[in-house]
N, C-alpha and C positions, 0 to 999 in steps of 0.2 A: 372429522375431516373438514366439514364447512368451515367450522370454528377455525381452522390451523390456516385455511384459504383467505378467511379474511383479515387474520389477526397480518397476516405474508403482504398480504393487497395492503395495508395500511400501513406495514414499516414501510412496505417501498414507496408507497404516496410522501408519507413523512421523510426518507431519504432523499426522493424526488427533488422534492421543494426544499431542502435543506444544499444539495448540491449546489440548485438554481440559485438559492439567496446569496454565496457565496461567491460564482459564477460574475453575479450582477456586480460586487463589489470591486472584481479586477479592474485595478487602474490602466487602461489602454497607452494613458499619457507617458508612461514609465517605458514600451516601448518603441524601440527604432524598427516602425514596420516597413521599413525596405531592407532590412538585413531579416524578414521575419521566416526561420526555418524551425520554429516548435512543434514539436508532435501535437497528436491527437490529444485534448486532455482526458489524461489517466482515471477513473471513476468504477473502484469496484463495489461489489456488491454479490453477498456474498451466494453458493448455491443453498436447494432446499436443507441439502446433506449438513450442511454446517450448523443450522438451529436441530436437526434432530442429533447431535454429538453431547457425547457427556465433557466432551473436551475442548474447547473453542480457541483455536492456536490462528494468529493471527501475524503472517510472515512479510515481514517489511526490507523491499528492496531499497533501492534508490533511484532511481528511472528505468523507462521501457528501455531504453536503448536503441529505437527504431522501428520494434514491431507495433508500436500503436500508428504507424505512420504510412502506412501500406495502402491506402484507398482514397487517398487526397481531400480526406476531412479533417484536415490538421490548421496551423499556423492561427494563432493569437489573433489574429485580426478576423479569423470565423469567429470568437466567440463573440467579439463586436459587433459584427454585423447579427447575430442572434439575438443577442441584448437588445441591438437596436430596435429589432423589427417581433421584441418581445416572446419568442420563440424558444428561448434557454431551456425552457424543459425539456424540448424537441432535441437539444442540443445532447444537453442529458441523459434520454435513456438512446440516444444515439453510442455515447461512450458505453453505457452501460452494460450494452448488449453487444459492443465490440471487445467488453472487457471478458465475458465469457467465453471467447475463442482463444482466450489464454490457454485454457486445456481441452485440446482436439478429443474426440474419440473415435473410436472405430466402429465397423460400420457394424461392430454388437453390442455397441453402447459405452463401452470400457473406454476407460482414457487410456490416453498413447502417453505411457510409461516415457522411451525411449527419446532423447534429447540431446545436440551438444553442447546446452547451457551450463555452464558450472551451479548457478543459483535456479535451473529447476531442477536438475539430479540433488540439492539440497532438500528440494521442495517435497519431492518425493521420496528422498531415505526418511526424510519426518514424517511423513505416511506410511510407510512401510514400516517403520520400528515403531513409531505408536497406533501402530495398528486400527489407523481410521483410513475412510477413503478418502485421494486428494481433494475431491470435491468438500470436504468439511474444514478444510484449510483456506480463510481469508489471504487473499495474495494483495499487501499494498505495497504503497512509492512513498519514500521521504518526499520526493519531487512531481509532481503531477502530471510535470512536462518534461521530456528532453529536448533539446537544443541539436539539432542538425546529427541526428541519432547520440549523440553523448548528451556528458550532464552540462545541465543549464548554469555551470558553476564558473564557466569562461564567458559569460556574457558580461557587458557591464554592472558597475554597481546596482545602477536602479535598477534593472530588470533581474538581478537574482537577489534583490533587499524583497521584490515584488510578488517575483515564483514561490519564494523562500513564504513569506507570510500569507500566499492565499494557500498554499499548499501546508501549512502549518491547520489554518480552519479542519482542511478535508480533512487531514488525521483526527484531530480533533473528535470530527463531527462521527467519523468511520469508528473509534473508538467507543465512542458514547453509544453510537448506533449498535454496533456489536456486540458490547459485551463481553469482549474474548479474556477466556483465564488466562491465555498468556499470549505475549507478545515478544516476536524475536523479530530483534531491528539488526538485520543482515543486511547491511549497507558500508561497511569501513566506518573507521572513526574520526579519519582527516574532513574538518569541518560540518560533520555528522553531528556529532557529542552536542555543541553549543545547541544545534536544531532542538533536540531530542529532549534537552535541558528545559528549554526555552518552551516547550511544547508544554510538558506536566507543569512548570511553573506557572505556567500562566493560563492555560485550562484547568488544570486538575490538582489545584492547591501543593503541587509538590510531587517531590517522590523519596524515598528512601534505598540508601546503598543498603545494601548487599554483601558484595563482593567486589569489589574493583580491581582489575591486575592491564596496568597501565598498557595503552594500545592493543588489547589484546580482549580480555572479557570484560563483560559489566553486567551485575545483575542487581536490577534494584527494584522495589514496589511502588506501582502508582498507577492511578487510575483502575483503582480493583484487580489490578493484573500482576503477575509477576513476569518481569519485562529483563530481555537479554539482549544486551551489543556486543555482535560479534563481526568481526570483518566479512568483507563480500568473499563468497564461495571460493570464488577462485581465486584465493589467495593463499600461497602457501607459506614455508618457511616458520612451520609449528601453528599454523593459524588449527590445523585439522584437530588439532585433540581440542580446541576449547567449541567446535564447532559438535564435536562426538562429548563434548563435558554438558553444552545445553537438551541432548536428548538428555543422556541421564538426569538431569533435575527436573526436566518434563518427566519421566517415568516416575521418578521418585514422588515429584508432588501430587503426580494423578495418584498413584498407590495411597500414597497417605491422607 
């Protein structure tokens, strides 16, 4: 048990400072901070439950959408002023520890199942059919920030060339740090795919297809992982059978 407490205390020191170093590199110049409405930045981290699982599934949104923005420790120009006065780790497990209220529980310790998100009723049919608890499910963001509760995908160039490559690092780094057997990028594919591409390219030597069935599934190897894009939850119009096609290839590769 000491052993398991320290080995925990040192990934998080090592995430810590790895968030921070990232953090420090955001170019401030890129943006317009008088139009500045970005969320909190996004920073997970995973719980105890998720190192003791034989299965390490690792679920990739695309932005908060506005719930990291609830307490007014948001907008791009905090993480400046952190930077400036050298405090970014502060800033750090600031997110870090907001990122955990992601799943409430009740007041006997259980997570609160029930939701009107389309992408946590996701989150939790993948706990429920692969029969782990949600707490052993990594929750990240393609995007690290949203933009006035939406995606940071309508701002100008330089500020989503900028969101786009620091929040490229965090996966990176979140990937490397985790270890997860697999990774499902539940985000859509409109201006997704290139990210996703760009990411194994260019961290992780590559990836290899799969299976591709154009706008619709994508399963390919990289980064240790066997990794799926499937559109965001709540998307219909035939999206559900390829979103009930990635449990079964999770079930099938844990069996095998």
């Amino acid at each position: 048990m000491a052993l398991r407490s320290f080995l925990r205390e040192f990934f998080m020191d090592a995430l810590v400072n790895d968030y921070a170093r990232i953090l420090r590199e955001l170019k401030i110049s890129s943006f317009n901070l008088e139009e500045d409405k970005y969320s909190g930045v996004f920073l997970p981290v995973p719980f105890y439950d998720y190192w003791s699982s034989n299965l390490k599934i690792m679920l990739v949104g695309r932005e908060t959408a506005g719930w990291n923005t609830n307490n007014n420790k948001n907008k791009i120009n905090r993480v400046a002023d952190f930077v400036e006065k050298d405090k970014v780790c502060e800033l750090v497990c600031e997110a870090t520890e907001r990122y955990k209220k992601h799943l409430p529980v009740s007041k006997g310790g259980k997570v609160i199942t029930k939701t009107r998100s389309r992408f946590k009723q996701y989150f939790f049919r993948l706990a429920k059919e692969l029969e782990v608890d949600p707490k052993s499910i990594v929750y990240a963001n393609v995007f690290a920030w949203d933009y006035n509760k939406k995606s940071p995908r309508t701002r100008p160039k330089n500020e989503v060339e900028e969101i786009t490559s620091i929040s490229k690092e965090f996966l990176a780094i979140q990937i490397k740090h985790f270890q997860p057997d697999v990774v499902v990028f539940a985000a859509g594919f409109v201006g997704i795919d290139p990210i996703i591409k760009q990411l194994f390219n260019e961290k992780f030597g590559g990836y290899r297809n799969k299976e591709v069935i154009s706008g619709k599934f994508w399963e390919f190897e990289a980064g240790n992982a066997t990794c799926f894009r499937i559109a965001h939850p709540r998307a219909t119009h035939g999206h559900g059978e390829f979103r009930d096609k990635v449990i079964q290839r999770i079930k099938s590769r844990a069996a095998g």
